[in-house]
N, C-alpha and C positions, 0 to 999 in steps of 0.2 A: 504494500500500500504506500504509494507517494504523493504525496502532494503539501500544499504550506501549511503552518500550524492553526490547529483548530477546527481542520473541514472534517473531523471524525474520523482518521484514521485504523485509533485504538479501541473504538466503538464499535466501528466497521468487524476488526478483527476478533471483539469478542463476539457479536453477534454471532459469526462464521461458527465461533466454537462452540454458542449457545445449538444451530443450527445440526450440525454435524453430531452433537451425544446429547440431542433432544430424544426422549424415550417417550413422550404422551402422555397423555392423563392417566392413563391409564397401563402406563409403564410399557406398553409393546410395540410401541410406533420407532418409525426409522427414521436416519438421517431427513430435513423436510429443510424448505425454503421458509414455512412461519413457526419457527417452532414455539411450544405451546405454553412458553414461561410459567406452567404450574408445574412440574415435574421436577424431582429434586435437583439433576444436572442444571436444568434453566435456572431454576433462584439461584443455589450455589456461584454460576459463573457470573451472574447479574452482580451479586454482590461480590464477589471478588475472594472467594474462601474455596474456589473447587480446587481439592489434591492434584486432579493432573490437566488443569489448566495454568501452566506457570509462564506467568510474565513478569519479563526483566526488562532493566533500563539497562543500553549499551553503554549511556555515558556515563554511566558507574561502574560496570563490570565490562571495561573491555580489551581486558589483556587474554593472551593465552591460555592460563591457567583457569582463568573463571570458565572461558567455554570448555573446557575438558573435562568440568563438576556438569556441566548441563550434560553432555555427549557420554559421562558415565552415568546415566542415568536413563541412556534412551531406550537402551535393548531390554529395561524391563516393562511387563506392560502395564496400562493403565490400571490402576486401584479399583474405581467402580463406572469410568466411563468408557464409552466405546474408542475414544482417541485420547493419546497423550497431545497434549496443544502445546507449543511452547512460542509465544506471543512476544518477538522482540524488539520494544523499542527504541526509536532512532539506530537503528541499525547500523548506518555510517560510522559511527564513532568506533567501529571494534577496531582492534590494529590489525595490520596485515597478517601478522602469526596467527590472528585468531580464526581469522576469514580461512584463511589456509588446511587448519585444523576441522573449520564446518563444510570445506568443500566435499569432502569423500561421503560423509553423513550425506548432505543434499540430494548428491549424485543417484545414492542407493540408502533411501530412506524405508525402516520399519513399516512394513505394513500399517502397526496402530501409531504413528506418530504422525504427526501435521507440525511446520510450521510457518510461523505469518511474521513478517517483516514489516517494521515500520520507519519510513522514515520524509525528510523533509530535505535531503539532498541525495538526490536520487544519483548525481554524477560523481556521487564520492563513494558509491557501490562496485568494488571492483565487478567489468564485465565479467567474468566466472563466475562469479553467484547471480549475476542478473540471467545466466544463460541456464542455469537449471531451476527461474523460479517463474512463475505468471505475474506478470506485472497489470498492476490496476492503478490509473490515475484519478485520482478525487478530484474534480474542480473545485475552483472557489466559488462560494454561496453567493449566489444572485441575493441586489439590494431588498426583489423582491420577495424569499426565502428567511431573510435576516429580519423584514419587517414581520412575517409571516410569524415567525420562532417569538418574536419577539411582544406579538399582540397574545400570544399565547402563554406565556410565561407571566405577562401585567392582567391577563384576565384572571386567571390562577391563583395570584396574587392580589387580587384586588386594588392594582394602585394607579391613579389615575397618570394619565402622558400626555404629554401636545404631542399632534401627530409629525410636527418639522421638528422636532425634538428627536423622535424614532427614527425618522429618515436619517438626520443626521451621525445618528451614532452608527444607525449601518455602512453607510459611506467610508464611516472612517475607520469600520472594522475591516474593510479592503479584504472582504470575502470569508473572514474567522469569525466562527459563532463563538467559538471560544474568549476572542478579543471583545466582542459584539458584548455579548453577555458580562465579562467583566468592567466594561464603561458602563453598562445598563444601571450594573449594582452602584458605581461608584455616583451615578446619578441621581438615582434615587437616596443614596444616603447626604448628600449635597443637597439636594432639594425637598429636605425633610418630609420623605416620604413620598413625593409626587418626581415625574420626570418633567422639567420644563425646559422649555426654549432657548430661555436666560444663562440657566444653568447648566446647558451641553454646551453652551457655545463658550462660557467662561473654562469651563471641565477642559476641553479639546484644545482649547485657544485659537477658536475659529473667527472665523473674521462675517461681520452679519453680510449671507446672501443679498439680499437688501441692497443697502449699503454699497457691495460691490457689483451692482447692477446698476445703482447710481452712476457709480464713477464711472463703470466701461461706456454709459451711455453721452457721459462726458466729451469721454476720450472720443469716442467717434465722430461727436460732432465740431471735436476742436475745441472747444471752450476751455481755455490751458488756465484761466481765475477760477472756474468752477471745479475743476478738475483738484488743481492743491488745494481750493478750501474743505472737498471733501474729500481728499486723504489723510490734511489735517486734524478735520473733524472723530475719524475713524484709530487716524495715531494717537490723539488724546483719550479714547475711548477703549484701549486696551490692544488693538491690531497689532502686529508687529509687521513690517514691512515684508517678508520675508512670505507671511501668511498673507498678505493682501497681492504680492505678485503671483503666488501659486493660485489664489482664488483666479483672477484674471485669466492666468492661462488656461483653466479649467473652463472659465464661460469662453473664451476665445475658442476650444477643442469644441465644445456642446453646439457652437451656434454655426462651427463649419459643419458638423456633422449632422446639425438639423438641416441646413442648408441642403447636402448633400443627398439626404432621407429626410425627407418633409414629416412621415410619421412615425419618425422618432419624436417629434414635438410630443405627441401623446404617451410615449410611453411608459410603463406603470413604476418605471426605475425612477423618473424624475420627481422631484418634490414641485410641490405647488410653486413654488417662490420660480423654479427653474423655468418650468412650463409656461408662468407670464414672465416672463424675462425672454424666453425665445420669441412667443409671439410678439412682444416689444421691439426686440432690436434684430427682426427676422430679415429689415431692409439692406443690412450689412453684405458689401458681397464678398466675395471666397477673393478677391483680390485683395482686399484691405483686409481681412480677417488672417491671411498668409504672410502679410505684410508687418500687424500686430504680433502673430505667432513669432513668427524670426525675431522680432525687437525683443519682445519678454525673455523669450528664451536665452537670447545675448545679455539680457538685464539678469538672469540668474548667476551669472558669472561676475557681475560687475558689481552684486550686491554683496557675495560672499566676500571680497578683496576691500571693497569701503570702511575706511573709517568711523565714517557714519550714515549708517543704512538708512536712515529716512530721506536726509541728502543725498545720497543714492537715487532711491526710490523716486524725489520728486524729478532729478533731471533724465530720470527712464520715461515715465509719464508724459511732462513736458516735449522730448524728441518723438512720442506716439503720437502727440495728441498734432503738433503741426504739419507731423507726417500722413495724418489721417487726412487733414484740412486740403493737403496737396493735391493738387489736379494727376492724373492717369498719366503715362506717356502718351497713352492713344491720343489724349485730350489733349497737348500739349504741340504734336503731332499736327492736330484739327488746327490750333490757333496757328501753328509756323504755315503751314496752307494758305490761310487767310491773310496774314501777313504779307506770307510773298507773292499774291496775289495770285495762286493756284486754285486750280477748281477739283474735289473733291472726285475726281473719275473713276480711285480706284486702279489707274495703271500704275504696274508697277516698270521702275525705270530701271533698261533690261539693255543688253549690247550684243547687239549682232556677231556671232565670230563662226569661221566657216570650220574650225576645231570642232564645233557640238554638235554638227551636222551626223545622223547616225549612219554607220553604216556595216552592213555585215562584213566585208569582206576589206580589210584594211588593208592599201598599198603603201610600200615603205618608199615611198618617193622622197620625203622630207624628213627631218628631225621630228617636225610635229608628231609625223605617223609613227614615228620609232617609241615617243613618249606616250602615246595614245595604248600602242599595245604593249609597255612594259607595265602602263596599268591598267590595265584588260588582264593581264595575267599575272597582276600582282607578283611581280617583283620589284620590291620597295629597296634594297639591298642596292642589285644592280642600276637601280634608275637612280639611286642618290651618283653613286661613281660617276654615271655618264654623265649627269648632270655637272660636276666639282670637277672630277680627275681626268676628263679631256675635253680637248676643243675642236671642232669639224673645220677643217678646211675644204671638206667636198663632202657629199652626200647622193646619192643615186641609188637606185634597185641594184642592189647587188654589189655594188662598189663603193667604197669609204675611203677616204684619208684623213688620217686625224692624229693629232699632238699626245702624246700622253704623260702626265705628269710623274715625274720621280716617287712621289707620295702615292702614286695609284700601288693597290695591293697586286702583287705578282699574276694571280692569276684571273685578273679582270681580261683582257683580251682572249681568252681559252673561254674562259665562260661566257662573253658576250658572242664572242663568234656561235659558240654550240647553243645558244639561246635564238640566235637570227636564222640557223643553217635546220633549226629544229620545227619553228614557229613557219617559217617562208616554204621550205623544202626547197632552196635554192642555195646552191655553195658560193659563199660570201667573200670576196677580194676585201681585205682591206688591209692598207697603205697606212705603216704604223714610223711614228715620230717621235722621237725622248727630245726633246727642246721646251722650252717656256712653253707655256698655255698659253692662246690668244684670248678670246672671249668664250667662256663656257657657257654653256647652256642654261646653268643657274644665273649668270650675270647676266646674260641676255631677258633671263625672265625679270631679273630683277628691275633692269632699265626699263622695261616694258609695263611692268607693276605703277612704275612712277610717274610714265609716262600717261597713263590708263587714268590714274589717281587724279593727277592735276584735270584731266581731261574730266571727269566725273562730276570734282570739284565745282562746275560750272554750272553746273544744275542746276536751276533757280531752287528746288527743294535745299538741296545737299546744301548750296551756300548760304540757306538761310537756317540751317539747322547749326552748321558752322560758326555762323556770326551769334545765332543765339546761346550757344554753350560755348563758351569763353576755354580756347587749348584744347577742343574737340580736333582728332585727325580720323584720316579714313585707312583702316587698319588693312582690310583688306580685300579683294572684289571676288564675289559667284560667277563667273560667266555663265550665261543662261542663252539660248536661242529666243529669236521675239515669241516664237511658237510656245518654247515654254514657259516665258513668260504671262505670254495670254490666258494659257490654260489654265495657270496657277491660284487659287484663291490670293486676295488681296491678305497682305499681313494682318493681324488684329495681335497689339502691345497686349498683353495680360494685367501688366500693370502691378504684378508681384506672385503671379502663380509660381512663377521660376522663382527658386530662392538664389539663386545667381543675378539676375537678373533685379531681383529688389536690393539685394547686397549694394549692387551697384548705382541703383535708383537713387539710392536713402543717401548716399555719400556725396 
């Protein structure tokens, strides 16, 4: 049995035992899937006193020696039930001698003996014992499970709860009834007698839902005075910054993924306060919401390293809330159109070049064709050499002359020849020179790049995106046929779906 602490593991495994030397009421019934808790094996194991149900904690006995007391014990058999059960938990902890000692037992175990393994670090189980046992994983307890356990245990009890009191404390049992249940108690004795609101959110050191639904609603719409006076507001009132930046990211995740799944807004996991909160701030879109994610998440770093975390905190805020305020690229985009007095058509500005022209059958008449099928056929290797480690001084079907540099590795001319003689099916002349390089193929693209650049440059868009972003350069060009150009949808800026792209937004 694996899984975190609290989802029942050791429960699970008495059950199993209860299940397995269940006898019936009437003492002749067999192993059963409900067994009938009135038969002396069932109470016994319920309460914890049956002879040959023994469980141990690993993290106390887990040397060698101790499992060699359990394993002289196995080959006798059960006292009065039908299995000897031996129930070990957190099983991780044994030492490797110990594990060693239980493999052969495992391997070829007694007829009357079972045993059940428990633990909470499932990758600290050497594989040889995972491979002679059945592995079962417990999920973690759904919020709605935890509320379920939980209206049952205060009906039982007779003690009254506010119901965002109970959601709260399952949330922040993070799936352990176990944990679930001891904040419950420590709640109820905090709120003399009753579970309240007040008094989970002081208990946990929660920061009020509320509250931080105010402020995200702040953030979103820019308002950077409204924003610090109710952080402020929330710092004097017990929040700690640390807890009001984790809240945030929390409604930031809920409202992209309500976004994403519309009915999740409904579902039975969320607290009321949650539920009007999505449907409030449901107008937010997945670009600013991607945008806010990245920011906070970079503020968890910058709030740990602060001297002082509420000054921290407000200059995290502050850069969300003007970044919120901020117009889209796309939008941005729209205004430099208008500006330079471009009409919105939608073309995109694409350059003719007779390279992208397709064709099956490539002739090696030119350098071009030569660099077209070195990547066609993907050789990355050899097309760097041609490009750097020699210069053409001729080029034709079949016949080459070319420079080749000192620094070219030895057997570049053997492998380009057997790469042309292979790809053509025609035996290849070429006319080889140890002397200086003249213009390579790299420099050639390179002047050509520059040339292409300034030419671009000229755009009425490009030079008005240029003048608008102050030390913008043009990095580097697609060449596209007009054809594919045309056929291509027009760009749409995300505006920060790309976390690269908002990275460099926000800067």
């Amino acid at each position: 049995m694996t899984g975190i602490r609290g989802v029942g593991k050791t429960t699970t495994a008495r059950l199993i035992a209860r299940a397995i030397n269940c006898i019936g009421e009437d003492g002749k019934g067999g192993p059963t899937i409900q067994p009938c808790g009135v038969c002396e094996n069932c109470k016994a194991i319920a309460e914890g006193r049956h002879i040959d149900v023994i469980e141990l904690d690993a993290a106390s006995k887990t040397g060698v020696d101790d499992m060699r007391e359990i394993l002289d014990g196995i080959s006798y058999k059960p006292v009065i039930a039908r299995y000897k059960v031996y129930i070990i938990d957190e099983v991780h902890m044994l030492s490797k001698s110990a594990f060693n000692a239980l493999l052969k037992t495992l391997e070829e175990p007694p007829a009357h003996v079972k045993f059940i393994f428990a633990t909470t670090e499932i990758r600290k189980v050497p594989v040889t014992i995972l491979s002679r046992c059945q592995r079962f994983d417990l999920q973690r307890l759904s919020i709605d499970t935890l509320m379920t356990l939980f209206h049952k245990v205060l009906a039982a009890e007779n003690i009254e709860y506010d119901e965002e009191a109970l959601h709260a404390v399952a949330r922040a049992a993070d799936g352990s009834a176990r944990d679930g249940l001891s904040m419950l108690d420590q709640a109820i004795v905090l709120g003399d007698g009753k579970v309240k609101s007040e008094t989970v959110q002081n208990m946990l050191g929660m920061v009020d839902r509320q509250q931080s639904g105010e402020l995200y609603e702040k953030l979103l719409s820019g308002d950077v005075a409204a924003v610090l006076q109710t952080l402020r507001t929330m710092y004097v009132n017990g929040a700690t910054p640390m807890l009001v930046l984790q809240d945030l990211i929390e409604i930031t995740h809920l409202l992209a993924k309500v976004k994403v799944l519309p009915d999740f807004a409904d579902d039975a996991s969320l607290s009321e306060a949650d539920k009007v909160l999505c449907k409030k701030l449901n107008a937010a879109p997945i670009s600013i919401l991607s945008k806010i994610w990245q920011m906070l998440i970079k503020g968890l770093s910058e709030l740990q390293y602060a001297t002082v975390q509420i000054d921290a905190l407000e200059m995290i805020l502050i850069r969300i809330a003007y970044s919120a305020a901020l117009p889209s690229p796309a939008t941005l985009l729209e205004e430099l159109k208008k500006k330079s007095g471009l009409k919105n058509n939608g073309a995109n500005i694409a350059v003719s070049d007779s390279m992208n022209a397709d064709s099956e059958k490539i002739a090696l008449d030119t350098t071009d064709d030569l660099l077209k099928l070195l990547t066609a056929k993907k050789q990355p290797l050899l097309m760097y050499a041609i490009k750097n480690d020699v210069s053409f001084k001729s080029f034709e079907n079949g016949k080459i002359h070319l420079a080749v540099s000192e620094k070219a590795d030895k057997n570049l001319m053997h492998d380009f020849r057997q790469f042309l003689e292979k790809e053509t099916g025609v035996a290849w002349k070429i006319e080889i020179d140890y002397e200086p390089l003249g213009e390579t193929l790299a420099f050639i693209e390179a002047k050509e790049l520059n040339k292409n650049k300034k030419n671009i440059s000229e755009y009425p868009l490009v030079r008005a995106i240029l003048n608008e972003f102050n030390g913008a350069t043009i990095e580097t060009i697609i060449r596209k046929s007009v054809q594919e150009a045309e056929d291509e949808e027009p760009t749409e800026f995300s505006g920060g779906e790309n976390i690269n792209e908002t990275q460099e937004y926000e800067e």
